[in-house]
FIPAKE-345766 format. One record per atom (N, C-alpha, C): residue in one letter; atom name; x, y, z. Coordinates in nm, 4 decimals. Layout:
! residues N
SITE   residuo   atomo          u          v          w
SITE         a      CA          X          Y          Z
...
***
This chain:
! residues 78
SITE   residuo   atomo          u          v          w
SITE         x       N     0.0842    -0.1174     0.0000
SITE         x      CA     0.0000     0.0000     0.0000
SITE         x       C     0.0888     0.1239     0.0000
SITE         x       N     0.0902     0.2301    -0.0929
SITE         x      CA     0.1393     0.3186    -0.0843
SITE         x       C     0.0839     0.4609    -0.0145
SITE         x       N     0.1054     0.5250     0.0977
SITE         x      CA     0.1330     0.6413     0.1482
SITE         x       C     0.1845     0.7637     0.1432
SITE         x       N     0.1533     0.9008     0.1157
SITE         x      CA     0.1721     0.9981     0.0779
SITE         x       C     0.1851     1.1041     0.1913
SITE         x       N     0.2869     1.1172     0.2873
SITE         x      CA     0.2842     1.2320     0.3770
SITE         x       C     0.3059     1.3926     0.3003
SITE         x       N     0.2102     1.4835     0.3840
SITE         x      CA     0.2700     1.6483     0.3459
SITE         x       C     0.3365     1.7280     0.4489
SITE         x       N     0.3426     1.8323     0.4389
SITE         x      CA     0.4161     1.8506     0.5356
SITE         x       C     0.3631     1.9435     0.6218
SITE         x       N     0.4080     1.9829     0.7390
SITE         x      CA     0.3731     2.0310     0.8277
SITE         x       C     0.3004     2.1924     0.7546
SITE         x       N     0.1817     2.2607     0.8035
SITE         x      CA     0.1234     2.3705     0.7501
SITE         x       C     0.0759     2.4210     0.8360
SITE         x       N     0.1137     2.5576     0.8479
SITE         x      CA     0.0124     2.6358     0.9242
SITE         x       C    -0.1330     2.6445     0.8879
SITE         x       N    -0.2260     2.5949     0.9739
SITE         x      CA    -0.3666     2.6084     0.9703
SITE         x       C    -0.4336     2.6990     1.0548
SITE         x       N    -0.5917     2.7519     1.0212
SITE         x      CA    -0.6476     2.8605     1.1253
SITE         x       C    -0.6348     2.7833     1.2409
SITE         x       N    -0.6277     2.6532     1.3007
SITE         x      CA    -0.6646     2.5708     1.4178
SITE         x       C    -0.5310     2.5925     1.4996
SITE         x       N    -0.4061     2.6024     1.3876
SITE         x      CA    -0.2555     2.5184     1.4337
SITE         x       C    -0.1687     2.4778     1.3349
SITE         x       N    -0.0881     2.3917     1.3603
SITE         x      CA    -0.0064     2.3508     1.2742
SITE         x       C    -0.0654     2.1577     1.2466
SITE         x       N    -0.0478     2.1425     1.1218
SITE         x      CA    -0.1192     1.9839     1.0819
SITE         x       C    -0.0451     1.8928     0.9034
SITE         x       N    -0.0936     1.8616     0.9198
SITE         x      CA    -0.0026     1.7688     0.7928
SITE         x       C    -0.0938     1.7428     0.7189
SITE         x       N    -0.1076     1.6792     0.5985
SITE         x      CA    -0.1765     1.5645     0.5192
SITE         x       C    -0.1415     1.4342     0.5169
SITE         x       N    -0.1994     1.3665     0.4842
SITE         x      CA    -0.1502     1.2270     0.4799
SITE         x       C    -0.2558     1.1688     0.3349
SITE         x       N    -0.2274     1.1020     0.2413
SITE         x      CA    -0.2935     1.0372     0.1533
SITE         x       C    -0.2442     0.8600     0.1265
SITE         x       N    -0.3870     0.8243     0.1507
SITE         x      CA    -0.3886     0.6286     0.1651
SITE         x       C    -0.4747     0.6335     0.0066
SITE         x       N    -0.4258     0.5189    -0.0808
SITE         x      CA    -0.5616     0.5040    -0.2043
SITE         x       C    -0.6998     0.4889    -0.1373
SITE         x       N    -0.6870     0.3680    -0.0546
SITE         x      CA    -0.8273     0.3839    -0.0162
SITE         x       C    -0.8875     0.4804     0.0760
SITE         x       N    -0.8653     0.5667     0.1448
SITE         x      CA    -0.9547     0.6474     0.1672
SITE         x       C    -0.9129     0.7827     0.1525
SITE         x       N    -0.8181     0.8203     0.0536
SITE         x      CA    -0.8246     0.9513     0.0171
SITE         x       C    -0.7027     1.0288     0.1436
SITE         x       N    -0.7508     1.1251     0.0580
SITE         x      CA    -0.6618     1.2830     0.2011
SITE         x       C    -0.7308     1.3029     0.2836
SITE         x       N    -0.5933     1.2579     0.4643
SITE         x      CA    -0.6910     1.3179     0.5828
SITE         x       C    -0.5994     1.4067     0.6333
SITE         x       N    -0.6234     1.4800     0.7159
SITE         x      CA    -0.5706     1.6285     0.7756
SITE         x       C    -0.5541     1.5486     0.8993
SITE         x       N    -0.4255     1.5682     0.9398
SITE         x      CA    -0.4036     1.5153     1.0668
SITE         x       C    -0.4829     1.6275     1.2018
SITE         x       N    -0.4199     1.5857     1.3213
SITE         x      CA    -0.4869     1.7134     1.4442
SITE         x       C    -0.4133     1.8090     1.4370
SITE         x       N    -0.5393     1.8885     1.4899
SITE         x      CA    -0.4169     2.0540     1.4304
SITE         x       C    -0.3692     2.1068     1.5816
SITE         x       N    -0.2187     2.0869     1.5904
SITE         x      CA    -0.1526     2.1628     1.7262
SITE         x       C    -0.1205     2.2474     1.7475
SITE         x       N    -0.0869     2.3065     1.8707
SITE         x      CA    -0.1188     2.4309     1.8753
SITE         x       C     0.0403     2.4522     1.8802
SITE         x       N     0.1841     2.3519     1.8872
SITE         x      CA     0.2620     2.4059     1.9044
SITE         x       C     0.3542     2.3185     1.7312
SITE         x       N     0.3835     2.3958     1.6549
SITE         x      CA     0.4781     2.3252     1.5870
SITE         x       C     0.5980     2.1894     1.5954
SITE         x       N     0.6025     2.1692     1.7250
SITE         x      CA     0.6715     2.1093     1.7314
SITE         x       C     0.6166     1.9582     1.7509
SITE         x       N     0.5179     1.9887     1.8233
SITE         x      CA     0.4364     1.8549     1.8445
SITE         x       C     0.3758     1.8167     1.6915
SITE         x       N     0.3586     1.8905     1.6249
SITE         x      CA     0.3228     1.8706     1.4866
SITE         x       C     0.4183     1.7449     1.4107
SITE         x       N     0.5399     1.8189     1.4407
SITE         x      CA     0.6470     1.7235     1.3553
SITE         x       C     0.6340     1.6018     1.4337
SITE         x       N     0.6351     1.5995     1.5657
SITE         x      CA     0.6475     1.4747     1.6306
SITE         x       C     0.5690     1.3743     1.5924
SITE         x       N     0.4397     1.4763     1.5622
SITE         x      CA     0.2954     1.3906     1.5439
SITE         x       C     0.3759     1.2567     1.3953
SITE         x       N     0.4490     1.4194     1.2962
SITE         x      CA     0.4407     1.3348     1.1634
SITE         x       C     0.5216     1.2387     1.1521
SITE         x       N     0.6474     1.2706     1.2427
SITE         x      CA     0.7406     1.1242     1.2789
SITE         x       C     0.7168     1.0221     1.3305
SITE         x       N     0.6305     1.0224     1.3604
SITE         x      CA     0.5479     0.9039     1.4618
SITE         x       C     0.4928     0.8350     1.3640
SITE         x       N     0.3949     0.8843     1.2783
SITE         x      CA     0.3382     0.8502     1.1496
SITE         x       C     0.3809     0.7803     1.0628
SITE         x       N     0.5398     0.8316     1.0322
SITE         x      CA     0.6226     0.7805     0.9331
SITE         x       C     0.6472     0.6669     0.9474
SITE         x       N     0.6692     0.6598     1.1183
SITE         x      CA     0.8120     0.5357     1.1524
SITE         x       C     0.6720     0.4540     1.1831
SITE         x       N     0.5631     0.4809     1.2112
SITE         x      CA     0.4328     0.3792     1.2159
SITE         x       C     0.4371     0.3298     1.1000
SITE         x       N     0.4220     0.4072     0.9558
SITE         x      CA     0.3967     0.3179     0.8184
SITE         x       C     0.4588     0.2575     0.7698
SITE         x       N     0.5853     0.3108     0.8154
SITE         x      CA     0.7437     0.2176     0.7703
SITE         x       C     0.7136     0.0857     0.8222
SITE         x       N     0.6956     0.0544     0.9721
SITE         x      CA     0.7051    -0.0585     1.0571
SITE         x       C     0.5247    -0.1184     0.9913
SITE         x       N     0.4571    -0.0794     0.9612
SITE         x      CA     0.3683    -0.1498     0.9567
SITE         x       C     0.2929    -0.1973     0.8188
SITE         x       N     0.4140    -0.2397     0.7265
SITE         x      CA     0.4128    -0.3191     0.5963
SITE         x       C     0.3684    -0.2580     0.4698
SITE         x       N     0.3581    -0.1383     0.5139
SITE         x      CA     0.3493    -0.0321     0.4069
SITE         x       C     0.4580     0.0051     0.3283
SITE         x       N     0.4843    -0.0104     0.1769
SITE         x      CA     0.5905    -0.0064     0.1290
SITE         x       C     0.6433     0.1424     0.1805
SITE         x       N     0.7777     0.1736     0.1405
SITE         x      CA     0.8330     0.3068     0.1465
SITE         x       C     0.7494     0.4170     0.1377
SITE         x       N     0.6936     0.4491     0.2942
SITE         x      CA     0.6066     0.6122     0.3055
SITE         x       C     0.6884     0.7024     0.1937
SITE         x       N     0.5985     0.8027     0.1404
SITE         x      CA     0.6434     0.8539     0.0613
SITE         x       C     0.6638     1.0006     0.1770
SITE         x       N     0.7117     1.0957     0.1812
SITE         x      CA     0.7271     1.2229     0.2820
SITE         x       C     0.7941     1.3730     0.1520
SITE         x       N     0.7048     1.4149     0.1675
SITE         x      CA     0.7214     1.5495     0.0734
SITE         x       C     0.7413     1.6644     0.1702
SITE         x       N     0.8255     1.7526     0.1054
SITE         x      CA     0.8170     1.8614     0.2091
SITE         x       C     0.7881     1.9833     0.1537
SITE         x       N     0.7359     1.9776     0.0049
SITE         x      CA     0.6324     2.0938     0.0120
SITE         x       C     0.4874     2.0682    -0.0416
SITE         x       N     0.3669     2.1444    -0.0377
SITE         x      CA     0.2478     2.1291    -0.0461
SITE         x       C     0.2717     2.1258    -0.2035
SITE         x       N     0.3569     2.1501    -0.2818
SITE         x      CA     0.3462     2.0731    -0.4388
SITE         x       C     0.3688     1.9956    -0.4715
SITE         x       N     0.4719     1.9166    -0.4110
SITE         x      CA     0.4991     1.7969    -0.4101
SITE         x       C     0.4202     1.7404    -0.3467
SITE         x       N     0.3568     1.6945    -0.2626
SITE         x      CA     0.2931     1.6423    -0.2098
SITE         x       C     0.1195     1.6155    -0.2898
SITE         x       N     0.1351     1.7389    -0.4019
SITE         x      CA    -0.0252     1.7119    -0.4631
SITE         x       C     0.0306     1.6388    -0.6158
SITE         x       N     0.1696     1.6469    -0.6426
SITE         x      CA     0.2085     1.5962    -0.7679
SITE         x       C     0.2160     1.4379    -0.6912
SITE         x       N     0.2514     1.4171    -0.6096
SITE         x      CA     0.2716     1.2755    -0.5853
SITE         x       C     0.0928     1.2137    -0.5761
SITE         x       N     0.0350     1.2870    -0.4575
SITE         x      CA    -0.1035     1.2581    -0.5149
SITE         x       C    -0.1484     1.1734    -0.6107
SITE         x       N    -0.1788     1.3314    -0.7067
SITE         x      CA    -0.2193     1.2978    -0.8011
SITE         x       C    -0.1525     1.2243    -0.9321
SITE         x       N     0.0057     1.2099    -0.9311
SITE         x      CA     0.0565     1.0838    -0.9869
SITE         x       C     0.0299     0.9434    -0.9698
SITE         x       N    -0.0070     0.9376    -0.8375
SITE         x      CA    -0.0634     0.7884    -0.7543
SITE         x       C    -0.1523     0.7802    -0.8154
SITE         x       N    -0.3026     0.8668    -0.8732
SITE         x      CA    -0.3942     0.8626    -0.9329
SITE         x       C    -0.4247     0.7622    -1.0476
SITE         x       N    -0.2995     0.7975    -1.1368
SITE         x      CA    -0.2487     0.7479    -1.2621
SITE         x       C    -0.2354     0.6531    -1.2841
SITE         x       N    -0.1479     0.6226    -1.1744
SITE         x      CA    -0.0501     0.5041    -1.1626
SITE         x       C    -0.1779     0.4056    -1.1802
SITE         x       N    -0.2263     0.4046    -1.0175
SITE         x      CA    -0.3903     0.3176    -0.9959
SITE         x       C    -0.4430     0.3242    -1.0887
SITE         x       N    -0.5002     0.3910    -1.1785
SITE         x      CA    -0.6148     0.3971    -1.3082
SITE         x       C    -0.5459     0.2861    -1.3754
***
């Protein structure tokens, strides 16, 4: 199963990520109130999908990359 992390973004809530699975699309992680817990959140994430048989998380670190990988995954699947 391939995985699509984004990267950390300032939101009106906080700071939060994206994450994209094929099957259920883009979810917005929790939005914190301190940046730092943000990243922690997304490292946690990573080293979760790594360890849990998910081929190579993909991790982008800007919001364009992260919609080109997207929507390349799109493709790929079709």
């Amino acid at each position: 199963m391939r995985l699509v992390f984004g990267p950390v973004l300032k939101q009106r809530e906080g700071y939060a990520y994206d994450s994209w699975v094929p099957a259920q699309g883009v979810r917005r992680s929790y939005a914190y109130s301190r940046i730092e817990d943000a990243y922690y959140a997304l490292k946690s994430a990573i080293e979760e999908a790594a360890g849990g048989g998910c081929t190579a998380p993909v991790v982008c670190r800007t919001s364009d990359e992260f919609r080109l990988n997207v929507d390349g995954a799109w493709f790929v699947a079709a």
